[in-house]
C-alpha positions as CSV (number, residue, x, y, z in Angstrom):
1,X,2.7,8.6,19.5
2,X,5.7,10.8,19.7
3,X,5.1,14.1,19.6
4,X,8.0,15.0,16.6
5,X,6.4,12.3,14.3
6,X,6.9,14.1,11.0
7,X,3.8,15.7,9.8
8,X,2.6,13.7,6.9
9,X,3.1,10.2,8.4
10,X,0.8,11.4,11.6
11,X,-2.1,12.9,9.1
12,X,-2.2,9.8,7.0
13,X,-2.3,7.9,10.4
14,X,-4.8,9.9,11.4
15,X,-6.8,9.6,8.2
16,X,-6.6,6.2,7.9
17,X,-8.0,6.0,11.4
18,X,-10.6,8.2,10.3
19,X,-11.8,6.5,7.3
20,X,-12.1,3.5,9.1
21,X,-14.2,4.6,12.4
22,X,-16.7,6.0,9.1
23,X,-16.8,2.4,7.3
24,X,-18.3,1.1,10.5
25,X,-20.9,3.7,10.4
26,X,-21.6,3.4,6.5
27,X,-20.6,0.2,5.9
28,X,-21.4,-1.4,2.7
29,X,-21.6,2.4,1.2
30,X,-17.8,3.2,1.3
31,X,-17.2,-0.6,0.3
32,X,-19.3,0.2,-2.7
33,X,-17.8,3.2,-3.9
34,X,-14.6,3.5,-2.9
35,X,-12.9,0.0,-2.5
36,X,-10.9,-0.8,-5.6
37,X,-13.1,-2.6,-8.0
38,X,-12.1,-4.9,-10.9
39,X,-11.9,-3.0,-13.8
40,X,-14.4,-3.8,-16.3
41,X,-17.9,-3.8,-17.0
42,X,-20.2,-3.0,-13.7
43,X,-21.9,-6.0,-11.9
44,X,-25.3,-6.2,-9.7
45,X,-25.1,-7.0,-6.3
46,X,-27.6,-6.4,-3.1
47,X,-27.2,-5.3,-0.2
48,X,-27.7,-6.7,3.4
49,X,-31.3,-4.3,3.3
50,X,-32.3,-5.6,0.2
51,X,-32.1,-3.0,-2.4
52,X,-30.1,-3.2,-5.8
53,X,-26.9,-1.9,-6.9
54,X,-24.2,-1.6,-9.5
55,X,-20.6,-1.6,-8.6
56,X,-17.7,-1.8,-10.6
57,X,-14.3,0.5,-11.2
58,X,-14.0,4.3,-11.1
59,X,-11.0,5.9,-11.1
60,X,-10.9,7.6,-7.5
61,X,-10.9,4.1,-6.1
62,X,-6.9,4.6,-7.2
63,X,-6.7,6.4,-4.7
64,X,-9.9,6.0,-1.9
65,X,-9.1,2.5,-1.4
66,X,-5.7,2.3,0.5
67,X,-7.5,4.6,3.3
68,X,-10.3,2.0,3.8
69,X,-9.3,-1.6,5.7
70,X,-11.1,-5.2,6.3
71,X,-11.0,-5.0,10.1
72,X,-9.2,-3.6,13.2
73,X,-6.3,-5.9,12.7
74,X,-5.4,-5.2,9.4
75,X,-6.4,-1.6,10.2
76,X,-3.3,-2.2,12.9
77,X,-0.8,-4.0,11.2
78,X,-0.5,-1.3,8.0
79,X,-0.6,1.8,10.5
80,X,2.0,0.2,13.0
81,X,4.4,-0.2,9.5
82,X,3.5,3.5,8.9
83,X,4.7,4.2,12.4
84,X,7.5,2.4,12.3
85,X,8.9,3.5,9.4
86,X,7.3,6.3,7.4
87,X,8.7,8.9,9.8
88,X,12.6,7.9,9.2
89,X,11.7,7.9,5.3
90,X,9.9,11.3,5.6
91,X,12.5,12.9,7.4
92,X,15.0,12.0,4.2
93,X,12.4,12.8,1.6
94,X,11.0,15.8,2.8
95,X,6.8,16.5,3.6
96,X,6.6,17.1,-0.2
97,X,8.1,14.1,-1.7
98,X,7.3,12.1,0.9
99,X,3.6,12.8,0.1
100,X,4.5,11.9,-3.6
101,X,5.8,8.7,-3.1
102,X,3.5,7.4,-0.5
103,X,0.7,8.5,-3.5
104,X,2.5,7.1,-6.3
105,X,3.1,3.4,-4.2
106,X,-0.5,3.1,-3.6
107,X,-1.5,3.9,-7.5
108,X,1.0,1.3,-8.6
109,X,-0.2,-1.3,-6.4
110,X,-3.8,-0.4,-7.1
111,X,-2.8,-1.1,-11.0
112,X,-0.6,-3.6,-10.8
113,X,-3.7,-5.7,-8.3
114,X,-6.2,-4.2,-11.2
115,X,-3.8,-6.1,-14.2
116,X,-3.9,-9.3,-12.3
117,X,-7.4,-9.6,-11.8
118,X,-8.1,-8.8,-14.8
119,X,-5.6,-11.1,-17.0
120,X,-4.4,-13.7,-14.5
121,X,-6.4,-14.4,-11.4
122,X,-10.3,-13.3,-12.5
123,X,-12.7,-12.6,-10.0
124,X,-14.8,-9.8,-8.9
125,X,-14.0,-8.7,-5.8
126,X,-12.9,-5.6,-3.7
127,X,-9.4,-4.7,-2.8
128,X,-8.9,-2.3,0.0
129,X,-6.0,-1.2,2.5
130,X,-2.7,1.2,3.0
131,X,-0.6,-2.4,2.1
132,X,0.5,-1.3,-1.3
133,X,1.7,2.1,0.1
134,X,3.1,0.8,2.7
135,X,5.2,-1.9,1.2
136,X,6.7,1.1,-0.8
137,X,7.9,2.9,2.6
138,X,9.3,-0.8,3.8
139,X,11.3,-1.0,0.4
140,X,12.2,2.5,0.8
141,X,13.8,2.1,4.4
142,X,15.4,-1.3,2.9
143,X,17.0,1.2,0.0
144,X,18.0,4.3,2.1
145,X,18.4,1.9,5.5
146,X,20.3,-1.3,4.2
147,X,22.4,-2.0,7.3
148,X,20.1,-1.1,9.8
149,X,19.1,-4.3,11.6
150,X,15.9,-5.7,11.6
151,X,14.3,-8.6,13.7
152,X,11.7,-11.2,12.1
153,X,9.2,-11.8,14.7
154,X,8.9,-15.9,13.5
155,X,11.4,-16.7,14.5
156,X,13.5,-13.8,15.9
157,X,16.3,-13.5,13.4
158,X,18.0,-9.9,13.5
159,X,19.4,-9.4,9.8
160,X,20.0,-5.8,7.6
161,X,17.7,-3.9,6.0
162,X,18.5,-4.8,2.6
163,X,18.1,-8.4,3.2
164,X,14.7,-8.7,5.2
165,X,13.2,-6.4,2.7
166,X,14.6,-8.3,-0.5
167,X,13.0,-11.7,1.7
168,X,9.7,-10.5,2.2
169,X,9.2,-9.2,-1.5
170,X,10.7,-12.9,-2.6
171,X,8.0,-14.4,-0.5
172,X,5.3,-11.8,-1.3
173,X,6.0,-13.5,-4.9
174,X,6.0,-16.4,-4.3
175,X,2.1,-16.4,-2.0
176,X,1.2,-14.7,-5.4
177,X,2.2,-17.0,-7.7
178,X,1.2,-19.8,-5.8
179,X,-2.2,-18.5,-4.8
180,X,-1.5,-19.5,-1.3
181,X,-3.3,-16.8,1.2
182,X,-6.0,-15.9,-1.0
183,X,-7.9,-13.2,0.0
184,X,-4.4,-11.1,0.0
185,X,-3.8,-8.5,-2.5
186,X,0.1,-10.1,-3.1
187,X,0.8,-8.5,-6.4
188,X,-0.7,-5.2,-4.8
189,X,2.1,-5.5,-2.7
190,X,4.8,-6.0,-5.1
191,X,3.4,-3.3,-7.5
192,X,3.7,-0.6,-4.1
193,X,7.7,-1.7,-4.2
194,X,7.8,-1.5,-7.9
195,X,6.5,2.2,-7.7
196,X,8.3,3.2,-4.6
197,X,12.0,1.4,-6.3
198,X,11.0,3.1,-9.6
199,X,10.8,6.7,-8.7
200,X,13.7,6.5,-5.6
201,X,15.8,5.3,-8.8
202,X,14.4,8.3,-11.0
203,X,15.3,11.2,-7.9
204,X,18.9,9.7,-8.1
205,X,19.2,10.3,-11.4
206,X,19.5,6.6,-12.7
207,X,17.1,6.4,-14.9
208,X,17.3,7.7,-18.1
209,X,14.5,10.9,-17.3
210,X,16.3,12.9,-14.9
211,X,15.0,14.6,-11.9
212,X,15.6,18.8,-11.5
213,X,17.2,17.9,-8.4
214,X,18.7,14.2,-6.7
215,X,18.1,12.2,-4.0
216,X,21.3,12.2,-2.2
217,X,21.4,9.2,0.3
């Protein structure tokens, strides 16, 4: 890890770490709590000892549940993005707005994966990982970036900014609406870009709220 990685980026890779050395000490109990539930009325479930509980949505799980992952590898993929790319979007922002934005992407995914539960897909089910937030910071590289190259890894295909990240959230859409890899928050996704291209558009001044101060680049 280089040793100028901007502040932020390396404490919410070290927190994200963090939370998820404690899930495999507490297990089900951060799963319970602070995963995102559907929102709705509470359900019963039991435990792997046995006993009885009641789950359901409460509104720090907003926020708890992008610092909690499935497993090491999805653990891996979200933080390597963060590593990648939240450092070069931190440096433009700024500690303080950076912080902001990283917060407000994983709050519109977490609503936007709440509204499609609730009237589209069903279900009761937990949603957890950094994927929402971090779909922001690739949207905001794509946006501050666009002719930087970038290589797909299948197959290796170098291409700008702009265009890989306006192909990913085209096929992030379409695994949605098709249902294909369930089990993959795919609108969580798309609401993370939604946020992130909403309030970049609002600190440059092109919406019709404007900021005290814009967003230059």
């Amino acid at each position: 890890m280089p040793f100028d990685m901007p502040t932020v980026t390396r404490n919410l890779l070290i927190a994200n770490v963090a939370v998820f050395l404690l899930q495999q000490v507490m297990g089900e109990t951060l799963l319970m709590h602070f995963a995102l539930w559907p929102w709705g009325a509470d359900q019963m479930g039991q435990t792997s000892a046995g006993d009885i509980v009641s789950v359901g949505f409460r509104p720090w799980q907003l926020v708890s549940y992008a610092f909690m992952h499935g497993g090491l590898l999805h653990l891996f993929s979200n933080m390597f993005a963060l590593y990648m790319f939240g450092g070069q979007i931190e440096r433009v922002f700024g500690p303080r707005n950076f912080t902001v934005y990283y917060f407000v992407c994983l709050i519109v995914a977490a609503l936007a994966q709440l509204a499609v539960v609730r009237w589209f897909t069903g279900g009761f089910y937990p949603t957890l990982g950094a994927s929402g937030a971090v779909f922001g910071i690739l949207l905001a590289f794509g946006m501050l970036f666009p002719h930087e190259r970038l290589m797909l890894l299948f197959p290796p295909i170098p291409m700008p900014a702009w265009v890989f990240v306006t192909l990913y959230g085209l096929y992030e859409l379409v695994l949605g609406v098709t249902g294909t890899q369930s089990g993959i928050a795919h609108f969580a996704h798309l609401g993370g870009m939604l946020g992130g291209f909403i309030l970049i558009q609002y600190w440059r001044g092109k919406l019709p709220i404007k900021p005290q101060r814009q967003l230059r680049r």
